[in-house]
N, CA and C atoms as an extended XYZ file, in Angstrom:
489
Properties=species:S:1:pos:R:3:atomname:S:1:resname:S:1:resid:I:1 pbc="F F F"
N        35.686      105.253       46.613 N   UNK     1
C        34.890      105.962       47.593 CA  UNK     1
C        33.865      105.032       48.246 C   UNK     1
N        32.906      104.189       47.275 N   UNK     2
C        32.299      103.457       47.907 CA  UNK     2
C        32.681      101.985       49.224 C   UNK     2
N        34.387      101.945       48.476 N   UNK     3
C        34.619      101.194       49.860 CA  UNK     3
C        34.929      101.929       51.013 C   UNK     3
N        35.752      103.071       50.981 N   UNK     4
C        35.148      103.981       52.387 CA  UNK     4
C        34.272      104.011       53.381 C   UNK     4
N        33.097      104.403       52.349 N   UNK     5
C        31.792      104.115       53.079 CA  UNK     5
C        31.484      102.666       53.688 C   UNK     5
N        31.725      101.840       52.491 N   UNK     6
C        31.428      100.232       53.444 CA  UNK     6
C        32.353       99.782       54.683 C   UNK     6
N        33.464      100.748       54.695 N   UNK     7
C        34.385      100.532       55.801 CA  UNK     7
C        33.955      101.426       57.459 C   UNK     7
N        33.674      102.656       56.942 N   UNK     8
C        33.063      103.421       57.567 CA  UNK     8
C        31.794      102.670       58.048 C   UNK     8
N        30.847      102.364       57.571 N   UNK     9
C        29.594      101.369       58.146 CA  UNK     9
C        29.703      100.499       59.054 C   UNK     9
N        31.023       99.745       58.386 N   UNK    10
C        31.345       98.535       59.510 CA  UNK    10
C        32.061       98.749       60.765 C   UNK    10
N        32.854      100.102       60.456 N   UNK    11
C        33.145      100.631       61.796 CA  UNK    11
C        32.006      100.889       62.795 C   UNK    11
N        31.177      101.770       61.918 N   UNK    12
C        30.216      102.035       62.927 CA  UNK    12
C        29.110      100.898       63.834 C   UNK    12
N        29.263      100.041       62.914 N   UNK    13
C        28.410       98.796       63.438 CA  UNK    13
C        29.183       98.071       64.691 C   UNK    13
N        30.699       98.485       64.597 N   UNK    14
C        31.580       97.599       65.608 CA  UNK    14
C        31.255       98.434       66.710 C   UNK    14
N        31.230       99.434       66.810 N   UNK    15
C        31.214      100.606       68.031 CA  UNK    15
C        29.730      100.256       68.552 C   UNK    15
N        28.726      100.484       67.615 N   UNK    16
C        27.079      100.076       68.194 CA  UNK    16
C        27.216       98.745       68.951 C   UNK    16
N        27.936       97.718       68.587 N   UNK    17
C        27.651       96.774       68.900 CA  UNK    17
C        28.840       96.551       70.085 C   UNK    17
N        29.872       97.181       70.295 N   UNK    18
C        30.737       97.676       71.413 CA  UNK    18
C        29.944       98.078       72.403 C   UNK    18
N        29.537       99.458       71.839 N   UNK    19
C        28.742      100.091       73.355 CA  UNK    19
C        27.468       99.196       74.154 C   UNK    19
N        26.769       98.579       73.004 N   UNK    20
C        25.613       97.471       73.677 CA  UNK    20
C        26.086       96.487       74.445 C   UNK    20
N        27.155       96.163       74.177 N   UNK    21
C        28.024       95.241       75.184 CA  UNK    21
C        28.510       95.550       76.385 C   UNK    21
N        29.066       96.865       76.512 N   UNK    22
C        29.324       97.327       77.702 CA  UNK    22
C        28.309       97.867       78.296 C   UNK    22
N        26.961       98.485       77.879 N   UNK    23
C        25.920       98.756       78.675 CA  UNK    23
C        25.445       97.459       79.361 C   UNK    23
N        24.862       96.532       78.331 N   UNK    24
C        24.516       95.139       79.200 CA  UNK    24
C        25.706       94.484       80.345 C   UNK    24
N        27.226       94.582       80.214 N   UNK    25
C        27.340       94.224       81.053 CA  UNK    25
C        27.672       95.066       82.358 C   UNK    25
N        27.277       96.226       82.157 N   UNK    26
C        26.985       97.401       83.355 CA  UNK    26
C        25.733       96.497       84.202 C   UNK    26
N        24.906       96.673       83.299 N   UNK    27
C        23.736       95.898       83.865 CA  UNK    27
C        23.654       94.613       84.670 C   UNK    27
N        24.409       93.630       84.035 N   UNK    28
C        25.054       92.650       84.457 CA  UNK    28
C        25.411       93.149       85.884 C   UNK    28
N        26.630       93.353       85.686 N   UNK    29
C        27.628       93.588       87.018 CA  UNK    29
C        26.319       94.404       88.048 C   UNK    29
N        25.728       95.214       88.107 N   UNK    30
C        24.861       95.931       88.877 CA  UNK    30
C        23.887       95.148       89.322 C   UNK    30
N        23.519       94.426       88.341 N   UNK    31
C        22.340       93.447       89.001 CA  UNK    31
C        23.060       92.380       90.103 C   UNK    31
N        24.344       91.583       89.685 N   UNK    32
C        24.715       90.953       90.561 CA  UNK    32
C        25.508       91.653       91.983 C   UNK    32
N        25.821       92.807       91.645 N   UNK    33
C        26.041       93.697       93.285 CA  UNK    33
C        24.816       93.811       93.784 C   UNK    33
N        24.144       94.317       93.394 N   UNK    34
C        22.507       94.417       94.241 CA  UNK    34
C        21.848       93.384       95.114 C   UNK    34
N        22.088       92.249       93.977 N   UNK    35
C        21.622       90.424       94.758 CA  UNK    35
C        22.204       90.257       95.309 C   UNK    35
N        23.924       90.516       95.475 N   UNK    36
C        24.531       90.468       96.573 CA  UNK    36
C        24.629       91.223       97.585 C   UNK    36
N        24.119       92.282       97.566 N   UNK    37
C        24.308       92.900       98.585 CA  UNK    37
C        22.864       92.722       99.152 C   UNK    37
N        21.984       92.876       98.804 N   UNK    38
C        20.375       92.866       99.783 CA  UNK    38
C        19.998       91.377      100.094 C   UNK    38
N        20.183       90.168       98.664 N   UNK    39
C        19.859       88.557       99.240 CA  UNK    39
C        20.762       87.893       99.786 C   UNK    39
N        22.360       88.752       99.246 N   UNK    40
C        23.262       87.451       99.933 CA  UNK    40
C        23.746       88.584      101.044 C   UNK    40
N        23.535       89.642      101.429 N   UNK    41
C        24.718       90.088      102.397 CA  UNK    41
C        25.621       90.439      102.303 C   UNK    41
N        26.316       89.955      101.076 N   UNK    42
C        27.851       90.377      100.383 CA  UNK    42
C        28.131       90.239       98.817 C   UNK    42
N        28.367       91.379       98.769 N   UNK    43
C        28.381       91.351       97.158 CA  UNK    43
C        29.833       91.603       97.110 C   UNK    43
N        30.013       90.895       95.629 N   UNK    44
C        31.192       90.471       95.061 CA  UNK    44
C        32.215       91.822       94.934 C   UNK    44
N        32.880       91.769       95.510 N   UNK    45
C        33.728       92.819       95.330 CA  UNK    45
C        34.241       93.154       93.966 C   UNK    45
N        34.251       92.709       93.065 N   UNK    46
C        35.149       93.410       91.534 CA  UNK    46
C        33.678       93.663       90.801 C   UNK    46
N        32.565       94.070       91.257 N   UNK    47
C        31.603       94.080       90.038 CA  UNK    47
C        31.474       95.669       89.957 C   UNK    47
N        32.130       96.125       91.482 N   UNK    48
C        31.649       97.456       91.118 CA  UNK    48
C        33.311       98.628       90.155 C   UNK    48
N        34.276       97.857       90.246 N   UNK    49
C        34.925       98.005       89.688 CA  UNK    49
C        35.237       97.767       88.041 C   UNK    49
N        34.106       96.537       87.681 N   UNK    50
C        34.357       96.448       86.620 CA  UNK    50
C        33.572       97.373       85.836 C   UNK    50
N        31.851       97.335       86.426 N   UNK    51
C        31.134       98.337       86.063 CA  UNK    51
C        31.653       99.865       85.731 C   UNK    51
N        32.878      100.235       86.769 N   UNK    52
C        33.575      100.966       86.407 CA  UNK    52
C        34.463      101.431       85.143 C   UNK    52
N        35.235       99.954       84.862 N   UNK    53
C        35.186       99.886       83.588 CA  UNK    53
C        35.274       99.934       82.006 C   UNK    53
N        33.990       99.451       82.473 N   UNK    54
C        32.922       99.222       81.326 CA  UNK    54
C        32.216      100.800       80.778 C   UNK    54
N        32.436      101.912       82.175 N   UNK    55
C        31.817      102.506       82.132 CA  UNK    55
C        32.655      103.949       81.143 C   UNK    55
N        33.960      103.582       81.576 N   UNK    56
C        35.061      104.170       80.889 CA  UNK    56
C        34.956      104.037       79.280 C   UNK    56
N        34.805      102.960       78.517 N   UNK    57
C        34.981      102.323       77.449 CA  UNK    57
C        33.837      102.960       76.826 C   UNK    57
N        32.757      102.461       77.269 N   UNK    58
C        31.323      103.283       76.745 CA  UNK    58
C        31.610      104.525       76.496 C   UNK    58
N        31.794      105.753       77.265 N   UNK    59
C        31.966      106.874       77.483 CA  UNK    59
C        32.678      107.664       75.937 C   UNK    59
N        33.938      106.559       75.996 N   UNK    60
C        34.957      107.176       74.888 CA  UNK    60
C        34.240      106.651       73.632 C   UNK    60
N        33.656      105.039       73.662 N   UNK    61
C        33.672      104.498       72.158 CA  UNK    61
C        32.290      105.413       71.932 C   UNK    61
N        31.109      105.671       73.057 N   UNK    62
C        29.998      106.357       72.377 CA  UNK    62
C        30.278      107.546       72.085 C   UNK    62
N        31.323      108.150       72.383 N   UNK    63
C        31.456      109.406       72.022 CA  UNK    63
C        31.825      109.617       71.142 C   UNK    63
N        32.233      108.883       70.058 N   UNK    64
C        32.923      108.714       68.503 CA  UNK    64
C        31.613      108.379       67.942 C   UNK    64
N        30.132      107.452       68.122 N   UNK    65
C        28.820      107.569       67.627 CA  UNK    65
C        28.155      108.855       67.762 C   UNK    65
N        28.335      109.745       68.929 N   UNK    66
C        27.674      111.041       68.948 CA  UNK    66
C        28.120      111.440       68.507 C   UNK    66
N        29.271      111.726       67.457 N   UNK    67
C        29.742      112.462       67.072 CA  UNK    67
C        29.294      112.551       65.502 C   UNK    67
N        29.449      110.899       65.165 N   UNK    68
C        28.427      111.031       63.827 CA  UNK    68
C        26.867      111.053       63.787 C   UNK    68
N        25.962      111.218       64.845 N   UNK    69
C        25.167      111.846       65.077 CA  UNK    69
C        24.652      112.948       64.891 C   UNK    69
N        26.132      113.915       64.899 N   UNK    70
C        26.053      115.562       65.573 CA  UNK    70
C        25.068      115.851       66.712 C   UNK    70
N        25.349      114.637       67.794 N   UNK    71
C        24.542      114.764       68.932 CA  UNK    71
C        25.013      114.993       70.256 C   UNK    71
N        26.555      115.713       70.450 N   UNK    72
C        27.238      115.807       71.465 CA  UNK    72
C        26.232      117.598       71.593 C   UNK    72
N        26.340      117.864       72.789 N   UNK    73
C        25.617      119.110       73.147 CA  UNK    73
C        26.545      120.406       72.671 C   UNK    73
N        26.039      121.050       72.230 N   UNK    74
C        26.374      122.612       71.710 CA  UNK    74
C        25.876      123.573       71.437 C   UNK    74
N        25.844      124.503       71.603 N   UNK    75
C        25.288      125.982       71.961 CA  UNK    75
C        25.495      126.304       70.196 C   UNK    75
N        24.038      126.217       69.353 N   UNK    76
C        24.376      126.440       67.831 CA  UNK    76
C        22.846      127.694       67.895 C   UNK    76
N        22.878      128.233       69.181 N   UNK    77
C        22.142      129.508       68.257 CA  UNK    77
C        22.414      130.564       67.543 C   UNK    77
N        23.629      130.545       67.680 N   UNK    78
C        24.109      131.318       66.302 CA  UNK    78
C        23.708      130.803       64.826 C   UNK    78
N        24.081      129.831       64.978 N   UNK    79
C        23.979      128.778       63.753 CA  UNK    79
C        22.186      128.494       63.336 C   UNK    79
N        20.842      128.677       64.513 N   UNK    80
C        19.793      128.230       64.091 CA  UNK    80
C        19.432      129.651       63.706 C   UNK    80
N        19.872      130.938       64.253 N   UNK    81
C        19.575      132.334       63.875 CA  UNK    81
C        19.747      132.962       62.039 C   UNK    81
N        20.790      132.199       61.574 N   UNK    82
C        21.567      132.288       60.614 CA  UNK    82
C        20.675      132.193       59.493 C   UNK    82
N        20.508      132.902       58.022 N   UNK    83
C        19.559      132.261       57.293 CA  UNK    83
C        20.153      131.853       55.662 C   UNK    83
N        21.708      132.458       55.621 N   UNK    84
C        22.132      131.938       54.749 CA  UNK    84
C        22.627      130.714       55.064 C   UNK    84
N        22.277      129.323       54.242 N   UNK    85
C        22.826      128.142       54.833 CA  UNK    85
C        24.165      127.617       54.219 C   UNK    85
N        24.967      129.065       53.646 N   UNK    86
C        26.304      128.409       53.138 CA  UNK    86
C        26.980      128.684       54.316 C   UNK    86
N        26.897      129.846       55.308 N   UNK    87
C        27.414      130.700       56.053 CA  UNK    87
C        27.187      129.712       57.279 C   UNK    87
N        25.978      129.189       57.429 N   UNK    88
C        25.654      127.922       58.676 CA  UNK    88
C        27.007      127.017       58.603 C   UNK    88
N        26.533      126.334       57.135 N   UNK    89
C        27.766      125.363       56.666 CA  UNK    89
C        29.320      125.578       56.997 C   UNK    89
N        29.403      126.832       57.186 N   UNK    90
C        31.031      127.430       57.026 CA  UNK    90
C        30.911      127.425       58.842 C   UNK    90
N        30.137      127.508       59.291 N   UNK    91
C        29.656      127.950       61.539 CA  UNK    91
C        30.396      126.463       61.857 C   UNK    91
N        29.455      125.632       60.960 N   UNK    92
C        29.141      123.940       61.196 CA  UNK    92
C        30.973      123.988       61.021 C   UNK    92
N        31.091      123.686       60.436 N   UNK    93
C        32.443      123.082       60.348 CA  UNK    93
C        33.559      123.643       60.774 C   UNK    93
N        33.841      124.923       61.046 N   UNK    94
C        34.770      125.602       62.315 CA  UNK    94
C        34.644      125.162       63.658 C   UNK    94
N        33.013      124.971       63.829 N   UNK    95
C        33.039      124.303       65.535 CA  UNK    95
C        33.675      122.975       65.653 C   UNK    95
N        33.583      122.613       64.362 N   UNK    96
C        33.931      121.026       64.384 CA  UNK    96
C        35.290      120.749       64.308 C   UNK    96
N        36.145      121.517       63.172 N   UNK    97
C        37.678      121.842       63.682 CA  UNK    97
C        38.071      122.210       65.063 C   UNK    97
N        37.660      123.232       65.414 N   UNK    98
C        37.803      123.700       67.047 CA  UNK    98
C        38.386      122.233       67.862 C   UNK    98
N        36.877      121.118       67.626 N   UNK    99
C        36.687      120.231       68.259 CA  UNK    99
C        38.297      118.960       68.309 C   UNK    99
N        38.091      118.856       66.586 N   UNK   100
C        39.454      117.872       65.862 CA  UNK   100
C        40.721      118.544       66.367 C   UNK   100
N        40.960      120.047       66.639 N   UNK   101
C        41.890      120.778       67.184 CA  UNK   101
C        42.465      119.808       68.326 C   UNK   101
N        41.554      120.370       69.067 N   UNK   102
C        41.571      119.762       70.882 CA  UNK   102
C        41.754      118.387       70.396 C   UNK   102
N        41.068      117.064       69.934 N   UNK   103
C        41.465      115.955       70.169 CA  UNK   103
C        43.015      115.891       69.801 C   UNK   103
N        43.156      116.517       68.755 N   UNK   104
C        44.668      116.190       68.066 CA  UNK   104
C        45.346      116.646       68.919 C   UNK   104
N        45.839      117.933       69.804 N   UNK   105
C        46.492      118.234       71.259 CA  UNK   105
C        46.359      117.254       72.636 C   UNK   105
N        45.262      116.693       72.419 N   UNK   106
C        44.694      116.314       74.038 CA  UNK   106
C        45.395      114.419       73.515 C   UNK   106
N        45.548      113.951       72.356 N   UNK   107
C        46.007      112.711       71.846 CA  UNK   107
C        47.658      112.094       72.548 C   UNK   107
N        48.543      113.353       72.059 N   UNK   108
C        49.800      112.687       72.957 CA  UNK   108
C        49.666      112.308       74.802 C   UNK   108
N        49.200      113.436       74.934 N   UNK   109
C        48.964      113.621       76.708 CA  UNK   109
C        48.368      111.940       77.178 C   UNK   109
N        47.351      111.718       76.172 N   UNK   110
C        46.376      110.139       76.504 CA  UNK   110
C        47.664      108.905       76.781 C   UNK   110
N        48.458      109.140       75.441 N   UNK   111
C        49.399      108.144       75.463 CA  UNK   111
C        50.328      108.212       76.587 C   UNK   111
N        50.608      109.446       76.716 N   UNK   112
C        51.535      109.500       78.024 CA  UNK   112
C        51.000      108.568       79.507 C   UNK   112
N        49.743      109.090       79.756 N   UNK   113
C        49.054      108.534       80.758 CA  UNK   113
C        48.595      106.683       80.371 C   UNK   113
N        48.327      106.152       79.571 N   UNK   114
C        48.579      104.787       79.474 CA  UNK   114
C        50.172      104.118       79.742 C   UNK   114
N        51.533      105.105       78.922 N   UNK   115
C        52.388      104.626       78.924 CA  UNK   115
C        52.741      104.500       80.549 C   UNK   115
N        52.060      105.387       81.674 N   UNK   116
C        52.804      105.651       82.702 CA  UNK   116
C        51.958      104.710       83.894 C   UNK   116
N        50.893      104.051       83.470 N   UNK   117
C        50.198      103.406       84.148 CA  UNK   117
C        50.165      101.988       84.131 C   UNK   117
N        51.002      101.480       83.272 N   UNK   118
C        51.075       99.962       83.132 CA  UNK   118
C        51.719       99.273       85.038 C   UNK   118
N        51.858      100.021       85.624 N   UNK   119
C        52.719       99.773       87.085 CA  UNK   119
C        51.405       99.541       88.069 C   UNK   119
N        50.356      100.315       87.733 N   UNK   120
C        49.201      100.569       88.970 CA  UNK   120
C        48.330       99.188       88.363 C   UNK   120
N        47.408       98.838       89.428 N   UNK   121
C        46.764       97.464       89.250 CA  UNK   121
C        45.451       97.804       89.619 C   UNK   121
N        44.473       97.181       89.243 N   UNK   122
C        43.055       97.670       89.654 CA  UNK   122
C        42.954       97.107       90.923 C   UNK   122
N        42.110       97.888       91.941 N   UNK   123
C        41.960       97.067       93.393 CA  UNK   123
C        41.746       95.631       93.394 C   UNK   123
N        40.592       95.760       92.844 N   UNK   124
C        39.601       94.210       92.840 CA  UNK   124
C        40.211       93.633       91.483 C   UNK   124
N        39.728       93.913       90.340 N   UNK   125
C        40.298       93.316       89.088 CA  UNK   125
C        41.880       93.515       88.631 C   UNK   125
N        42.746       92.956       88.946 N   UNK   126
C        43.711       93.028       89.152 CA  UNK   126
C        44.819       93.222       87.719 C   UNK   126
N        43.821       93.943       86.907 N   UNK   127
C        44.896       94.315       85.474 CA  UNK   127
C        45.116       95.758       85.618 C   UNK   127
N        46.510       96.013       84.961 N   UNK   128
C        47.077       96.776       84.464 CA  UNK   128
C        45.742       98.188       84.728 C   UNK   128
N        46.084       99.302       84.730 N   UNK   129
C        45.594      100.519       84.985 CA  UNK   129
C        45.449      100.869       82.746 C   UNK   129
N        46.686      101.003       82.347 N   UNK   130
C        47.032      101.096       80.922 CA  UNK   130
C        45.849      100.192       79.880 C   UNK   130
N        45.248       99.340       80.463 N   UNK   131
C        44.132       98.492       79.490 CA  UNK   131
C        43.138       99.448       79.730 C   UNK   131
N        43.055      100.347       81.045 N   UNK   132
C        41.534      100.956       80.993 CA  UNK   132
C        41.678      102.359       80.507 C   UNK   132
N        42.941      102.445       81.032 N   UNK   133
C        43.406      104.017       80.106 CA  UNK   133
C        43.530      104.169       78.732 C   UNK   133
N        43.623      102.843       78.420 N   UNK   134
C        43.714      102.905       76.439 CA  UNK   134
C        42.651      103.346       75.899 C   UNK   134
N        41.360      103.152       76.986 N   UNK   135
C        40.180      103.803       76.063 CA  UNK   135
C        39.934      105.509       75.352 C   UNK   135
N        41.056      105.807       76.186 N   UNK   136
C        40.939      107.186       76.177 CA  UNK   136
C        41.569      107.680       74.416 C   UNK   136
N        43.255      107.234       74.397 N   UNK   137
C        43.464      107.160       73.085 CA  UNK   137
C        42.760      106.632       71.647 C   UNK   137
N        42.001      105.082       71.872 N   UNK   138
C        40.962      104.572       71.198 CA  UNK   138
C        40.157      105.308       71.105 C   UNK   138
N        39.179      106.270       72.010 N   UNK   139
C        37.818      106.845       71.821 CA  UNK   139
C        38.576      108.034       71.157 C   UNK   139
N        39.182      108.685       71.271 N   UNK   140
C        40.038      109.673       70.269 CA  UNK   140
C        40.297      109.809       68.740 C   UNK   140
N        40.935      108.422       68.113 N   UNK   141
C        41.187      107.997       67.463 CA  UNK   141
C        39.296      107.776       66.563 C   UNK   141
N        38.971      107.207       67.263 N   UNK   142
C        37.436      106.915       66.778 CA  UNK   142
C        36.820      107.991       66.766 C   UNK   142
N        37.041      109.288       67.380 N   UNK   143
C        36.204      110.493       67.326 CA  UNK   143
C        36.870      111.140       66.081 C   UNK   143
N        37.942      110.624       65.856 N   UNK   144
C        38.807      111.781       64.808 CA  UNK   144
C        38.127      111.332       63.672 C   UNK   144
N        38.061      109.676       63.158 N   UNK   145
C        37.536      108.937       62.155 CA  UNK   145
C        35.975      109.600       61.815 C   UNK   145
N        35.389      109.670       62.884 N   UNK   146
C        34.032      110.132       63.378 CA  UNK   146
C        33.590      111.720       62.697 C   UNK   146
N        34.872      112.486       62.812 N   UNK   147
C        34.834      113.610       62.660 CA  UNK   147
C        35.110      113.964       61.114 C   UNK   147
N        35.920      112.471       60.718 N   UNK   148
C        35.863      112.465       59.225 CA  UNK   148
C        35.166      112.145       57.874 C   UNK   148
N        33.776      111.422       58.754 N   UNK   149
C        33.137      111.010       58.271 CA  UNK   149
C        32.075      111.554       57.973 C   UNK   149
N        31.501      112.169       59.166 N   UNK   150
C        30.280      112.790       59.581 CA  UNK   150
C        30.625      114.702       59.198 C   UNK   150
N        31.687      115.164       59.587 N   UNK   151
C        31.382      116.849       58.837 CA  UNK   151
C        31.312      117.110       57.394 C   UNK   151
N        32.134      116.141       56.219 N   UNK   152
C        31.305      116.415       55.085 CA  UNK   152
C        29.879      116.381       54.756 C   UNK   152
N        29.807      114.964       55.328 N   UNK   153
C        27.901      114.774       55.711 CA  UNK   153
C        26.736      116.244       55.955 C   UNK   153
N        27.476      116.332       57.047 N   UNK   154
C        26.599      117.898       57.839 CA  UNK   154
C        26.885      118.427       57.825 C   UNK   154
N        27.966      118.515       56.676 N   UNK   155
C        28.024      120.428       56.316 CA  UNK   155
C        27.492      120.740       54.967 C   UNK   155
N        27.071      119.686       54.252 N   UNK   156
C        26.174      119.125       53.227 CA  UNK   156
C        24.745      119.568       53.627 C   UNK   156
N        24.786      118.750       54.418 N   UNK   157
C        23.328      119.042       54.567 CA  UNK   157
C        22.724      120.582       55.378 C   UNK   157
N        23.685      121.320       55.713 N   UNK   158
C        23.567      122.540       56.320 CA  UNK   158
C        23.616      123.745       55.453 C   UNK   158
N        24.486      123.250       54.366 N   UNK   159
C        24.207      123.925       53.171 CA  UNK   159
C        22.683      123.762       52.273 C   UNK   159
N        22.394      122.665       52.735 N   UNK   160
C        21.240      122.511       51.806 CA  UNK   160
C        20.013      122.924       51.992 C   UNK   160
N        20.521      123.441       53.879 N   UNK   161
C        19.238      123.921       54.464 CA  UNK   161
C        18.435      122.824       55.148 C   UNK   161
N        18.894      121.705       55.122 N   UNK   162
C        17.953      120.270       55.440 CA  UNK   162
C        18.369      119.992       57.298 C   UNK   162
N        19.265      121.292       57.920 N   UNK   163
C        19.075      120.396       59.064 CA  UNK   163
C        18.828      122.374       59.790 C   UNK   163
């Protein structure tokens, strides 16, 4: 069990340190469209595409960190009304199946759409459509892990009354 967890950690450290990468180079790319466009007159055509992205990748890999958070947005006033906290615990973790439901349905469809996009080319950055669509299956995959990690966690602690 304890290597789980140390595996689980290091996942999570790869994703933190994923998403900080693609935010800075959002930043990146934005700062150099801006200088190009107001000091030089012409800004580089692939920055706003890559920013694009970058922006894709973030989206999916942070959404597998909010998830072990329990910080994606949800309507839990049922759940803060509630005062038995086994009955919370039992709320907590149906919404969260609901959730693992949908990824596990919405998972083949992802692959389909990478498999069918390897043909289209980015305007400016000229790769494959399928490298930016993979994020979609990846952030999936990482939300499911996410989802395996984090609802024993918080349904623990929802039982315990501690959240």
């Amino acid at each position: 069990m304890k290597t789980l967890i140390k595996i689980d950690r290091i996942i999570e450290n790869i994703q933190v340190w994923f998403c900080a990468l693609m935010f800075v180079l959002i930043l990146i790319f934005g700062s150099l469209q801006v200088f190009g466009r107001f000091i030089l007159h012409s800004s580089p055509p692939w920055t706003e595409e890559a920013m694009r992205f970058c922006g894709i990748y973030l989206t999916f890999i942070g959404s597998a960190l909010t998830v072990r958070a329990d910080a994606h947005v949800s309507v839990d006033i049922v759940i803060s009304f509630m005062k038995n906290n086994k009955a919370r615990a039992v709320l907590f973790i149906i919404g969260r199946l609901i959730c693992v439901v949908f990824l596990i349905m919405f998972f083949p469809g992802s692959i389909v759409l990478v498999s069918k996009s390897f043909n289209s080319l980015g305007a400016a950055i000229r790769i494959p459509y399928a490298y930016i669509y993979a994020a979609v299956p990846l952030g999936i995959v990482m939300m499911l892990c996410s989802y395996a990690s984090a609802i024993p966690k918080l349904a623990r602690q929802y039982g315990e009354g501690e959240r």
